[in-house]
C-alpha positions in Angstrom: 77.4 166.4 -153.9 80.0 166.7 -151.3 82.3 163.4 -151.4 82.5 161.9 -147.9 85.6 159.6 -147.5 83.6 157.8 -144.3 81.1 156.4 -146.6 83.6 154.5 -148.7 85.6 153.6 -145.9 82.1 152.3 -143.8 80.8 150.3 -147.1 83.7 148.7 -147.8 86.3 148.5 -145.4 85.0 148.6 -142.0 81.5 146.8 -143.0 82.4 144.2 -145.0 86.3 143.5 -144.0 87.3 144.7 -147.9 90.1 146.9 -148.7 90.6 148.1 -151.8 88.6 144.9 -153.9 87.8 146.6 -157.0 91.6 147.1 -157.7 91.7 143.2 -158.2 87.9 142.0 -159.8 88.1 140.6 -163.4 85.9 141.5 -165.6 82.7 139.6 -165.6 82.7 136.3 -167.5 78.8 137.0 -168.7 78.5 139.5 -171.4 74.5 140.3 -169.8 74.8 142.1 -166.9 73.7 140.9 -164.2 72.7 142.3 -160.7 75.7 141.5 -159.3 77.7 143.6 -162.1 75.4 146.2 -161.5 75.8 146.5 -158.2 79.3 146.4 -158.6 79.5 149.3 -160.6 77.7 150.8 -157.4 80.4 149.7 -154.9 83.7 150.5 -157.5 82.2 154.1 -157.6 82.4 154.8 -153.7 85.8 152.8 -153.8 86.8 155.6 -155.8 84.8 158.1 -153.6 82.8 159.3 -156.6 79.4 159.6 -154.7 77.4 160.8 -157.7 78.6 158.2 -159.9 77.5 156.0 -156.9 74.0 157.4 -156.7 73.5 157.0 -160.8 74.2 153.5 -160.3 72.4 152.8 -158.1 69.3 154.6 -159.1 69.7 152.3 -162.8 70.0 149.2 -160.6 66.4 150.1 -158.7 65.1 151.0 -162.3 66.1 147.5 -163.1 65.0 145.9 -160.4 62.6 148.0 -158.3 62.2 145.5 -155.4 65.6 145.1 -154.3 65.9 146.1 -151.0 69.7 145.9 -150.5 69.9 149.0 -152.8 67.4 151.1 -151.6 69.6 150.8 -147.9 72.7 151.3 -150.1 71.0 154.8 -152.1 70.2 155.6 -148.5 73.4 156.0 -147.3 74.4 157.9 -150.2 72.0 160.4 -149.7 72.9 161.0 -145.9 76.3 161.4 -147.2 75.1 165.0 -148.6 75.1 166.0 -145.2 77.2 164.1 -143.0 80.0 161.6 -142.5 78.6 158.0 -142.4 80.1 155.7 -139.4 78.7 152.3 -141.0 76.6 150.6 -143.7 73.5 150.9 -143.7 73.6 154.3 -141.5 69.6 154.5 -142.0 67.6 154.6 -139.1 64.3 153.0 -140.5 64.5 149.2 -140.8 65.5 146.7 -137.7 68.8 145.8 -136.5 67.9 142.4 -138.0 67.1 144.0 -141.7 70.1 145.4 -141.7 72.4 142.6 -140.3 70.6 140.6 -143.2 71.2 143.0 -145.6 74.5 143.6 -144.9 75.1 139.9 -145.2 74.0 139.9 -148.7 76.2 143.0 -149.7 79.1 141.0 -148.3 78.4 137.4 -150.2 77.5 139.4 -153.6 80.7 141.1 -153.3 83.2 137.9 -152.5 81.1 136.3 -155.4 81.6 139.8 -157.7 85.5 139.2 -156.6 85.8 135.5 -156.8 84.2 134.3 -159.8 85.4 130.6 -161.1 88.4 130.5 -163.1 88.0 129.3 -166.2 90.8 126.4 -166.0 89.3 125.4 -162.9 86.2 122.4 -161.9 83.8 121.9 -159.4 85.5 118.3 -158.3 82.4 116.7 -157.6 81.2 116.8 -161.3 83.6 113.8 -162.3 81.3 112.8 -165.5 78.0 113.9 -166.6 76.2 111.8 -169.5 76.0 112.7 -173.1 72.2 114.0 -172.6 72.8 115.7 -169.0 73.5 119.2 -171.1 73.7 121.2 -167.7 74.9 120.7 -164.1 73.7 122.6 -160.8 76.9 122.9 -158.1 75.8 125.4 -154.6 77.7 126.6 -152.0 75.8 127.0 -149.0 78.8 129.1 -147.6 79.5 131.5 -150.4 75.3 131.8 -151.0 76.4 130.9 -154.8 74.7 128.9 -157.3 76.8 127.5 -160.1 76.0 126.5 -163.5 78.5 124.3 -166.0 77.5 123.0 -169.2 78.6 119.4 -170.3 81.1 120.3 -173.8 82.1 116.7 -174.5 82.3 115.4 -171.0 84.2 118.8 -169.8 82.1 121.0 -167.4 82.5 124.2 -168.4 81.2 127.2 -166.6 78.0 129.1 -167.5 77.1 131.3 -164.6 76.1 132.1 -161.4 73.1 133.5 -159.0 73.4 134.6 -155.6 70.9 132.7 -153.2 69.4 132.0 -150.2 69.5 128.5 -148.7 68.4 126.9 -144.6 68.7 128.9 -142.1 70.5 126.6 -140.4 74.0 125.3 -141.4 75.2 121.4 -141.0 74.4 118.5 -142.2 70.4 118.0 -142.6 68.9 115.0 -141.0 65.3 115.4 -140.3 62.1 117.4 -141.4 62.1 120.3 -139.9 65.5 120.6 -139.4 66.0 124.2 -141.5 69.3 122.7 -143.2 70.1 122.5 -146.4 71.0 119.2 -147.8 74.7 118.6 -148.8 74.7 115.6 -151.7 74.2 114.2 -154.9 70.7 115.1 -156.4 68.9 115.9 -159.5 65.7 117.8 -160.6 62.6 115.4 -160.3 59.8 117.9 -161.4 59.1 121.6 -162.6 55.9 123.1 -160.9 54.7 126.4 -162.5 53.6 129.7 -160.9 49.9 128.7 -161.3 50.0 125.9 -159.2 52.1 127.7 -156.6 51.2 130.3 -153.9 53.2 133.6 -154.2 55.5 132.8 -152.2 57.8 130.2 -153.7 57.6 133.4 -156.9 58.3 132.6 -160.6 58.2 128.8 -160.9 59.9 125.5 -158.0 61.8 122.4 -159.2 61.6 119.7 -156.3 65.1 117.7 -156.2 65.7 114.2 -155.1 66.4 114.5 -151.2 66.5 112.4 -149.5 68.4 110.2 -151.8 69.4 106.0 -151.3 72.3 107.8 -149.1 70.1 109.7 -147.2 67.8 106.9 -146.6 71.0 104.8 -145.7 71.4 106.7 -142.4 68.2 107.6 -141.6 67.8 111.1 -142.8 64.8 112.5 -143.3 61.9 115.2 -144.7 61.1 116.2 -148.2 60.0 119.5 -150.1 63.5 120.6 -151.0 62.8 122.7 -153.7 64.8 125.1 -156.4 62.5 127.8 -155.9 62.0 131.7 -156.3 61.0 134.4 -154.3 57.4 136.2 -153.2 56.3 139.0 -155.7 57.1 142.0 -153.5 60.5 140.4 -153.0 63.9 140.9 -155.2 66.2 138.7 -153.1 66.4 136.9 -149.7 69.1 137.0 -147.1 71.4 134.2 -147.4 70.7 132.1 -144.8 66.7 132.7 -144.3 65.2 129.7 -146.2 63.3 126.4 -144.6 66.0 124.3 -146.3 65.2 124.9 -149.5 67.5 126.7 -152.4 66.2 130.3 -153.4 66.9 132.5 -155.9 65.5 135.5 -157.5 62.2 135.3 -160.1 64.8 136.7 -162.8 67.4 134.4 -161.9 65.2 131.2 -161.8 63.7 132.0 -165.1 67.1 131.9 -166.7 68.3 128.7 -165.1 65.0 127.0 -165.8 65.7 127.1 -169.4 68.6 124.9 -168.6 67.2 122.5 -166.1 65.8 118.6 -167.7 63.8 117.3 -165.3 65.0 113.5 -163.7 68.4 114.3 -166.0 70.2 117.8 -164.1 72.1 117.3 -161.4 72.3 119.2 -158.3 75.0 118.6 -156.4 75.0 120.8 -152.6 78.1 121.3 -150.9 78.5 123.5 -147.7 81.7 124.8 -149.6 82.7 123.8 -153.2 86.4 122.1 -153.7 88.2 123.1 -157.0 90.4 121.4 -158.7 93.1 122.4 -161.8 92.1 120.0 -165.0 95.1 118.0 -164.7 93.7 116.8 -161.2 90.4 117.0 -162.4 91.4 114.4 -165.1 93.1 112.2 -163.1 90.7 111.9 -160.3 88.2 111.0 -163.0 90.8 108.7 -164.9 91.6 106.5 -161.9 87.8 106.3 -160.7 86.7 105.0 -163.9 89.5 102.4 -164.2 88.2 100.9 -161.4 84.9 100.5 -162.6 86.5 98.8 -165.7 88.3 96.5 -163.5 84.9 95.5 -161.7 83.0 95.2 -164.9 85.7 92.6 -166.4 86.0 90.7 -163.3 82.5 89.8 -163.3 82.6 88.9 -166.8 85.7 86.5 -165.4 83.2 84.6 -163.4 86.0 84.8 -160.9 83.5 85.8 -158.1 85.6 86.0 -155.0 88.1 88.7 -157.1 84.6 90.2 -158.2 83.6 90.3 -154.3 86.8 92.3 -153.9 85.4 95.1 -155.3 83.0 95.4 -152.0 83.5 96.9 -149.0 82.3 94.6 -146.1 79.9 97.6 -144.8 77.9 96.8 -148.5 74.2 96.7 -148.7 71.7 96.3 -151.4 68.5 96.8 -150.4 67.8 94.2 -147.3 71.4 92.0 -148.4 74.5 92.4 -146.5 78.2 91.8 -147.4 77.6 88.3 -146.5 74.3 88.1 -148.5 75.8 89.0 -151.8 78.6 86.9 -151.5 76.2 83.9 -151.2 74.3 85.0 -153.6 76.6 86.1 -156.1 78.3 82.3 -155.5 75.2 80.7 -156.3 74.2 82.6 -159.5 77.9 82.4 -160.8 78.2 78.5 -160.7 75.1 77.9 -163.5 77.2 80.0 -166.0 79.2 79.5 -168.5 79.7 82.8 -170.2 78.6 86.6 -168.8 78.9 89.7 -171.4 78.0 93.3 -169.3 77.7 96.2 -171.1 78.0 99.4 -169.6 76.9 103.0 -170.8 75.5 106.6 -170.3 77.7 107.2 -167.3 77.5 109.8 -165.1 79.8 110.2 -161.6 79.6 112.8 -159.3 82.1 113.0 -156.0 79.5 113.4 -152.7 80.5 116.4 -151.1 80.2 115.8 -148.0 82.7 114.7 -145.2 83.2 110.9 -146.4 85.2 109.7 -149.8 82.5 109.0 -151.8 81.6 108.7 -155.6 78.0 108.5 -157.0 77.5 106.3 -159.9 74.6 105.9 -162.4 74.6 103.8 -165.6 72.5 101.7 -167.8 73.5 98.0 -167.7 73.5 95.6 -170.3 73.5 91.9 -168.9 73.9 88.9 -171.2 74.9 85.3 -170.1 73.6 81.8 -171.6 70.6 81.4 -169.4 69.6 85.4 -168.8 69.3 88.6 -170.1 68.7 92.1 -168.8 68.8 96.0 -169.2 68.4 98.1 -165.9 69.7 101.8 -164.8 71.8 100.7 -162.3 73.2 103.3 -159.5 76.0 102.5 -157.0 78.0 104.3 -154.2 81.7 104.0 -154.4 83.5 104.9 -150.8 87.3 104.9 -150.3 88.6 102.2 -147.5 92.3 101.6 -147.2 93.2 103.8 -150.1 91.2 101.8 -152.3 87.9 102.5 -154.3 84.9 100.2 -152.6 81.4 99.9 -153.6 78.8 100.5 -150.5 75.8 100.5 -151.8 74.0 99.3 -155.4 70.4 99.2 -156.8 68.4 100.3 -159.6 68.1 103.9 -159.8 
């Protein structure tokens, strides 16, 4: 084969706006290779203009996965190579200038993902606790087309992997059926429906996730059906912004996650574009949040209710009750007691990532006091006002 410097140059530099990448990937944190490794190995070898290398690459990768289209273009383009210097990617002429502007796209996210992989002493920031029996957590990026998967060790996410995907077609924050947006929040897997009660095209297997959530409700967003879902039989992958709003990944890749996934238990937290923080921060954002709730737990045990109240923000609701309401209320319950013990456990907090400060909070409550007694799963939304931590919204979850 006859080494064409163009090829090289069009695939990775003029393309997809990388120079030299492969000089600064680590090495994969999986030990399985995945399709992104694999195609990798395709991409290193024209970096290095070794063409044939490049074309026995990428005829494993089709072996492996015989339906992905991205490297049929890609084995394309190194056969017209033979014969002539190639101007672009996907130098083809078959396919439609919208195949290949899709296709393209999806060389460029797999390679920034390839490239930018999560350090290890680095955290999503939104996963602030998970509980003891919440074994996994789902963060996406709707920018990056990356799904990320941490394990809970001992309260400490800790990275498992990742899968390229597809998600809305749209970008932006969703707000009503139809929409084609992705939601960005806190949600968690509320079902698993198999292949056989599926049509082809949702692929290996869908796991429907809490949207809209009390937030969403909150301020009047709407629609459902946003599913974890695969991809149609004849499909490997899609581009990564062609779904109805839902998050899609290949039959392979959903398999794998959905050994990890406990229904009503996984989070999935969607962010347009993750924020990572060092541990120390990490920590100390966690540290600080979780004080607070202490000091809202003992104040209501103090029976003080107007330092209890404090704890609000005035924009509070619970269910129909306003600020106002719950002041009232709280006044009124407060003056038969003499004593209140509140037990609180199996915490989990997760930061919202969207625009406003905002923490999600989920825990089981254990209410004792001389004329009452309760348990409930209790879930509140803390919001930042004036510097301070303020809850905005509580309820049974």
């Amino acid at each position: 084969m006859r080494l064409r410097r163009g090829l090289s140059r069009a695939l990775l530099a003029g393309a997809l706006g990388l120079t030299s990448v492969f000089l600064l990937l680590p090495e994969p944190a999986q030990a399985e290779q995945s399709t992104d490794d694999l195609l990798g190995k395709v991409f290193e070898a024209i970096e290095g203009n070794h063409l044939d290398q490049a074309f026995s690459h990428v005829e494993a990768l089709l072996r492996a996965k015989p339906n992905f289209r991205l490297a049929y273009l890609i084995k394309g383009d190194l056969l017209l190579a033979r014969g002539r210097a190639i101007k672009t990617f996907g130098n083809a002429p078959q396919g439609s200038s919208r195949q290949l502007d899709d296709l393209r796209a999806e060389a460029l996210v797999r390679l920034h993902a390839y490239r930018d992989r999560p350090s290890q002493d680095r955290v999503p920031r939104y996963l602030m606790q998970l509980r003891e029996d919440q074994r996994y957590a789902i963060v996406v990026d709707n920018k990056r087309s990356r799904l990320y998967l941490y394990q809970n060790e001992n309260g400490r996410p800790r990275f498992v992997a990742d899968y390229y995907i597809s998600t809305g077609k749209r970008s932006g924050e969703k707000t009503r059926e139809g929409d084609e947006k992705t939601p960005v929040g806190v949600y968690h897997v509320t079902a698993s429906l198999p292949r056989s009660k599926l049509s082809d095209f949702y692929g290996s297997g869908a796991y429907p996730i809490s949207y809209p959530n009390e937030w969403d409700k909150r301020h009047g967003r709407n629609g459902h059906g946003i599913w974890l879902h695969g991809t149609p039989s004849d499909t490997y992958s899609r581009a990564p912004r062609a779904s109805n709003g839902c998050v899609v990944l290949a039959n392979a890749d959903l398999d794998a996650l959905s050994k990890k996934l406990q229904v009503g238990l996984t989070p999935v937290i969607i962010s347009e574009q993750v924020e990572w923080l060092s541990l120390d921060d990490w920590n100390a954002e966690r540290n600080a949040l979780n004080a607070e709730i202490e000091r809202w737990r003992s104040d209501w045990e103090s029976l003080d209710t107007e330092r209890y109240l404090t704890h609000y923000s005035k924009k509070f609701s619970a269910g129909r009750e306003t600020y106002s309401d719950w002041g009232r209320h709280k006044r009124q319950v407060n003056g038969g007691k003499r004593w209140i013990k509140l037990g609180l456990s199996n915490f989990s907090v997760f930061r919202n990532p969207g625009k406003d400060e905002l923490v999600v909070v989920t825990f089981d409550q254990d209410y004792r006091s001389n004329n009452l007694s309760n348990t409930m799963k209790k879930r509140q939304y803390w919001t930042k006002e004036g510097g301070k931590w303020r809850i905005i919204y509580e309820g049974a979850a």
